[in-house]
N, C-alpha and C positions, 0 to 999 in steps of 0.2 A: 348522044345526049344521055346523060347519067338519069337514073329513078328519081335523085332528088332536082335535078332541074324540073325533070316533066311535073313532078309535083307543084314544084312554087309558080307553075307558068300558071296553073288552073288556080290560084289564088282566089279558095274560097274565104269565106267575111269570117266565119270562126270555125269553132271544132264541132259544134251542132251544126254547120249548114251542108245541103244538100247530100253528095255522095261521102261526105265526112262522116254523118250522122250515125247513121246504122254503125259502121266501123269504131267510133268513138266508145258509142253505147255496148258496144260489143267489149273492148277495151277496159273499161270501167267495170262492167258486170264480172269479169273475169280476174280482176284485178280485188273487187271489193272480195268474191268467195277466197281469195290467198289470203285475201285479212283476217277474213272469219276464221278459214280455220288453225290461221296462226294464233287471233288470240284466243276465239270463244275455245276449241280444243281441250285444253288443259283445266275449264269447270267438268267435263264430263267423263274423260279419260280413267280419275279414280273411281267412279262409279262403274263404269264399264271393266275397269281391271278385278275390283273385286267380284263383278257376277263372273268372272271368265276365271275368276280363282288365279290370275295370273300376275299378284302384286311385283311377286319379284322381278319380271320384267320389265315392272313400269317405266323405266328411265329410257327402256330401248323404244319406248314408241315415241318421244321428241328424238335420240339419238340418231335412229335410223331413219327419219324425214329429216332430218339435219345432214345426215352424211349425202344419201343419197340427191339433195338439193343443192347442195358445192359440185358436184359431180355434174350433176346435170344442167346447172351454170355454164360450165366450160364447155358442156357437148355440146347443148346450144348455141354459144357462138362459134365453134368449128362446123355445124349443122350452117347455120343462118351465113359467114362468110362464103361456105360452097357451094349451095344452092338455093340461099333467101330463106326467109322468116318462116314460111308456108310449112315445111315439114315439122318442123321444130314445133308451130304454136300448136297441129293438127294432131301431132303425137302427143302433146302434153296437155292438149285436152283430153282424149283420150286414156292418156296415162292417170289424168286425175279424176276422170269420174272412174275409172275399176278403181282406182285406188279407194276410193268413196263408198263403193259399192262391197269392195270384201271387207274392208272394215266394219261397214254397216249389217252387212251379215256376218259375222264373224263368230264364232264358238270357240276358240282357244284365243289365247292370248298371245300367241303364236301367230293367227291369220291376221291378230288386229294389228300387229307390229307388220307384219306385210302389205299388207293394206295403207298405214301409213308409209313404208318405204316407196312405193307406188305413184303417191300420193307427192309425194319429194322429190320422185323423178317428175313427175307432170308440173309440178309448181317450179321447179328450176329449168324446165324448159319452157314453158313459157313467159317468165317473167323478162328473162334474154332476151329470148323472142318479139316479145312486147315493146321494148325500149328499140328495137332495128325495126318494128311497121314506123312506132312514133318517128323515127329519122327519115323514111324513105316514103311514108304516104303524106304526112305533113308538114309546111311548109315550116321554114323558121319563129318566122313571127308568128304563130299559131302552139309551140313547141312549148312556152311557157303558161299561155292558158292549161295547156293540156296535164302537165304537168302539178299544178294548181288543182286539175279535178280531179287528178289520179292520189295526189295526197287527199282530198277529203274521202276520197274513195275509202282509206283507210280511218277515219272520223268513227262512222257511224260503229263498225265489228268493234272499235277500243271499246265506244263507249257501252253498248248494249250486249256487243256475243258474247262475251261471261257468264252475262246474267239469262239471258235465253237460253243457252247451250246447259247453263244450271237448274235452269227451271224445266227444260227439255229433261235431261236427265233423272229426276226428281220426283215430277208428275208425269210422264209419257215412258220416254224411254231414250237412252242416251244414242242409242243407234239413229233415230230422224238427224240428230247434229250430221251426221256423215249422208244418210241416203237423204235427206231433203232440200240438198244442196247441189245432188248428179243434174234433176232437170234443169235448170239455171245454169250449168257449168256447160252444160249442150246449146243451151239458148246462147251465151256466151261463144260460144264457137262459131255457130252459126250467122251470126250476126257478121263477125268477123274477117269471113269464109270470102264472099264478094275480094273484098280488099286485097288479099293474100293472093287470089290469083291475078289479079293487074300489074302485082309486083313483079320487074323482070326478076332474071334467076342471075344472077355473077359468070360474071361469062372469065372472069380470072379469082387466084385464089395465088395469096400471098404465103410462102414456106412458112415466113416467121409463125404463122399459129395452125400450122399443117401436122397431120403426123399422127400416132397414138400416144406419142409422148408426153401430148398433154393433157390427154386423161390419167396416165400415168401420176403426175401431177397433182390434178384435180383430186385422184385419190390419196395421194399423201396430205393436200392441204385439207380435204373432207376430216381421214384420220387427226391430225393435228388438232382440228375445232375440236372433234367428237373428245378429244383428250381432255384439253383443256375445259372443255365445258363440265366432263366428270371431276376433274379436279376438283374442281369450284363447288361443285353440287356434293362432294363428298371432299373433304379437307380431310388431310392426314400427310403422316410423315413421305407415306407411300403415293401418295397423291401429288409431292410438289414433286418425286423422280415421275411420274407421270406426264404431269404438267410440261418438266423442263423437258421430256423426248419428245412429247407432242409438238412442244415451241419450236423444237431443231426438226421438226418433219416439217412443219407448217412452211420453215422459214426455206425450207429445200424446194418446196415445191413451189409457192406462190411468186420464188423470184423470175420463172419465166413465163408465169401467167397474167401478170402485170406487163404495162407497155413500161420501155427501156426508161431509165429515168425517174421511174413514180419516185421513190425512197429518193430521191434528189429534189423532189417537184421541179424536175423538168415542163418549161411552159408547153402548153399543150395540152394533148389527151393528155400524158405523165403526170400533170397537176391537178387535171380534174378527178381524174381516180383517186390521186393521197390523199386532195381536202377532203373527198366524199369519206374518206378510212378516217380520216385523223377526226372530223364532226362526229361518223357514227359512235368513234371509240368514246370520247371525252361524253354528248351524254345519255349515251345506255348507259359507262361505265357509274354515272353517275343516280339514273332513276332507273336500275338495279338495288339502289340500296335507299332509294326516297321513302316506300311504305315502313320498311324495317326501321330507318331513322328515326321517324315518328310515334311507331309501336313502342321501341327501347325506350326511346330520351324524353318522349313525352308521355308516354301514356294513351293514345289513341287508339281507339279502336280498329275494327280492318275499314271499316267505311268508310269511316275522316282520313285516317290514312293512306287510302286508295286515289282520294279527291285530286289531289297532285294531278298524278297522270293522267285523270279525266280532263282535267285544265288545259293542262299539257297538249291533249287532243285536240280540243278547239283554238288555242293559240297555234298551235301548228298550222294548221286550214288556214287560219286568216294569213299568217305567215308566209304562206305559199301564197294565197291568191293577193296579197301585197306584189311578191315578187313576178306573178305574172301581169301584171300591167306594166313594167318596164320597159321602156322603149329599146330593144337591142338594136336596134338602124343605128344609134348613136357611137355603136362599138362594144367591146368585148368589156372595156374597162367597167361598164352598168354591170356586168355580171359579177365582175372580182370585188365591187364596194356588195353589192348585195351581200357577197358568201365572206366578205369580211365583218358587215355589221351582223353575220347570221354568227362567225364567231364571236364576236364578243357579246355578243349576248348570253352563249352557251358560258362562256369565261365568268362572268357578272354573275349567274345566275346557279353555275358552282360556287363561287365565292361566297356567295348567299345559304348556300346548301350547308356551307364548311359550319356559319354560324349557327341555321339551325339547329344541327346535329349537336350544341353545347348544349346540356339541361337548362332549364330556367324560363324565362319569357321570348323564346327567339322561334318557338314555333310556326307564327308566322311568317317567318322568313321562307319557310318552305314552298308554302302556295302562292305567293310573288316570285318569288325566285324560278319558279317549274313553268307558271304561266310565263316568264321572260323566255326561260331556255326553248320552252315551245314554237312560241313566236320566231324565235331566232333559228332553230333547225328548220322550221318551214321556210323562212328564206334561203338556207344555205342550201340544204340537199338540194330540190328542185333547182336552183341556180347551178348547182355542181353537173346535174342531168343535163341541164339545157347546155351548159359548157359541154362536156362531152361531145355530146350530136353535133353542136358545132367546129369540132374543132377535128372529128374523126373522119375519114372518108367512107366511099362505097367499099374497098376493099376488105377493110378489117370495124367496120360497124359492130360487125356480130361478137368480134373477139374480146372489140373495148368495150362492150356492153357487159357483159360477162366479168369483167376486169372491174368493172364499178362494183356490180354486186357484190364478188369476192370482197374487194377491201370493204366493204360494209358490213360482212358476216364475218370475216377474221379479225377486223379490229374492237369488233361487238364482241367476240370470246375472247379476245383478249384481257380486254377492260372488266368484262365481267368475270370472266377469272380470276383476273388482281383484286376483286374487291369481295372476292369468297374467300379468295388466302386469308386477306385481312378481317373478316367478318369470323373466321372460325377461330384467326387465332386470339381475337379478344373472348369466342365462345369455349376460348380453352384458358381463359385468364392469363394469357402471355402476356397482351395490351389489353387497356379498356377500352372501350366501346365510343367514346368518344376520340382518342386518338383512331381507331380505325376509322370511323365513321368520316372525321375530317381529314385522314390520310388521304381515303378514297374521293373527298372531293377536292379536296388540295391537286392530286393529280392529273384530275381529271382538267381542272382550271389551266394547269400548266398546259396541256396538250391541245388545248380548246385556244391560248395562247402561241403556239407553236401556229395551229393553223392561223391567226389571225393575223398575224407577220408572214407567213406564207402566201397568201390569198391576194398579195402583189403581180405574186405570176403565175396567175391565171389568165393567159395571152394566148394567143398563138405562138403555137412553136416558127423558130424562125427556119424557111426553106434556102 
């Protein structure tokens, strides 16, 4: 009897009861600190680079928690397919409180960029990690509430760590952002720790994700992002030969880190991975450029301009916890309308974006449009997660898990890449700022499109 039978046999009433609880709570706490310090980070970072005198490095301290977090994506699930969840979540707690702690004490600007690489290896190993307990200690029908609380998980760091981490910074000192967050990332472990060992260990291991190969791999698509993303953050002539070697490393490497089929949406895991890629891309590519949109074309400040994606936050939540009341007993097909009405909402709500971005009275287009797209990513991702889990076995859980996150982070720097090309070259007066601005949501609608005629086959693959 497989982990996931023995699980759905104890068919506890939800994700708080009993021997869930502790593990859930564990899940979540662990979950919300990757939020915090994905967004609150970047209020406190320049504070912190100028005491360490180390401005010119500042791009390598998201770069190198960016690289070394692809990397440790894939180790993860080569870790979790060969002997379960347990090493993988155990190290990258570990890995992220030192990572937390040399940052926090840090003196150069050197130790803080180390500190965050650290920090990238422990966040990409357990988030992998995290998504193979969700499959093997919780039951199905359970899979979508949970899902649901791990997106709001991400709610609260959108809306407040910025502002905490800036007011930390400010009045206290920027170093608590990093050391105030080690005790909770322990509790977070801990909590956890029970669960991870009930899990059996794999008692077989599948070639197709075997090997050093595929860190190999990992590290060329790591490179790729880390390229593209400097593209974008620095536009120049030099920057799209940049861009276009990053795109052919990316493209070398992530084609055996995906299950066979994705770039086909082959139904199955293959399809739940590309809609999760094609959603992430269409809209970050697109609330990458929502505050800017507002600041150029209207006039807005950074705080009305920001508003967007605070919206965005809480439509998302309800989004999610819309789609986990879904009854999947009735079939797979509940899921594919979900992650079909999660695209067109993303579609609608670029289209909406293309008008704002005109000068004049279309402003509010913005914040209807962001609060749609939110709504509609909360339904899709999450629906894309719970496809997955259902649709991947015991064998390779840890690989497809892995394989989500990946097209979630490389179609994220993709999209946000294409919309720095286009953002500097109207900052260099090649185009104007409104042809860029509704190029980048023009595109982004296409692709948001692309998934929505997609999201048909999102089935079972056939045996």
């Amino acid at each position: 009897m497989t982990s996931t039978a023995r699980a759905q046999q104890q068919a506890p009433g939800s994700i708080f009861a009993g021997q869930l609880r502790a593990t859930t709570v564990g899940i979540l706490t662990l979950i919300t600190l990757i939020a915090f310090e994905a967004m609150a980070v970047s209020a406190a970072l320049p504070t912190a680079a100028r005491e360490l005198h180390g401005l010119a490095a500042y791009g390598w301290a998201f770069t190198g928690f960016l690289v070394a977090n692809v990397v440790a994506m894939v180790a993860s699930g080569q870790i979790c397919d060969a002997r379960g969840p347990r090493p993988a979540v155990l190290v990258g707690v570990a890995c992220f409180v030192a990572g937390l702690l040399v940052a926090g004490t840090a003196t150069t600007m050197l130790q803080l960029v180390a500190g965050r690489v650290v920090q990238g290896l422990g966040g990409g190993l357990m988030i992998t990690a995290i998504y193979v307990v969700m499959g093997e200690a919780y039951p199905s029908r359970l899979r979508p509430p949970l899902f649901a609380a791990t997106s709001s998980a991400w709610v609260v760091p959108s809306l407040i760590g910025p502002a905490i981490s800036g007011l930390l910074a400010q009045h206290a000192s920027w170093r608590w952002v990093f050391l105030g967050l080690a005790p909770f990332c322990v509790l977070g472990g801990v909590l956890i720790a029970p669960t991870l060992r009930k899990l059996a260990t794999p008692t077989t291991r599948t070639g197709r994700f075997a090997g050093p190969s595929r860190l190999a791999r990992a590290v060329a698509v790591a490179a790729g992002v880390a390229a593209l993303e400097q593209a974008g953050q620095h536009p120049s002539l030099w920057a799209i030969g940049i861009a276009v070697a990053g795109l052919l490393v990316l493209v070398w490497g992530i084609r055996r880190l995906v299950p066979a089929g994705t770039f086909r949406v082959r139904p199955g895991v293959s399809a739940a991975v590309a809609l999760r890629g094609l959603l992430a891309g269409a809209f970050f590519g697109v609330e990458s450029t929502v505050p800017l949109s507002l600041t150029l074309q209207h006039g807005y400040g950074a705080t009305v301009a920001g508003l967007p994606l605070a919206c965005a936050g809480l439509s998302w939540a309800f989004g999610s916890w819309v789609q986990g009341r879904a009854d999947d007993s009735r079939g797979p097909h509940v899921r594919a309308r979900l992650v079909r009405a999660g695209f067109g909402c993303v579609a609608v709500a670029a289209a909406l974006m293309a008008v704002a971005a005109v000068p004049g009275p279309t402003a509010w287009c913005a914040f209807v449009s962001w609060l749609i797209a939110g709504f509609g990513a909360g339904l899709a991702m999450s629906s894309a997660s719970v496809l997955l889990l259902n649709f991947t076995t015991d064998a390779t859980r840890g690989a497809d898990s892995a394989a989500l996150q990946l097209a979630d982070s490389t179609a994220n720097a993709l999209t946000t890449g294409i919309a720095g090309v286009l953002i500097a070259a109207a900052a260099r007066h090649a185009i104007g700022f409104t042809a860029a601005f509704t190029g980048v949501d023009l595109a982004m609608c296409a692709i948001a499109a692309v998934g929505f005629a997609a999201a048909v086959r999102a089935r079972p693959a056939r045996t």
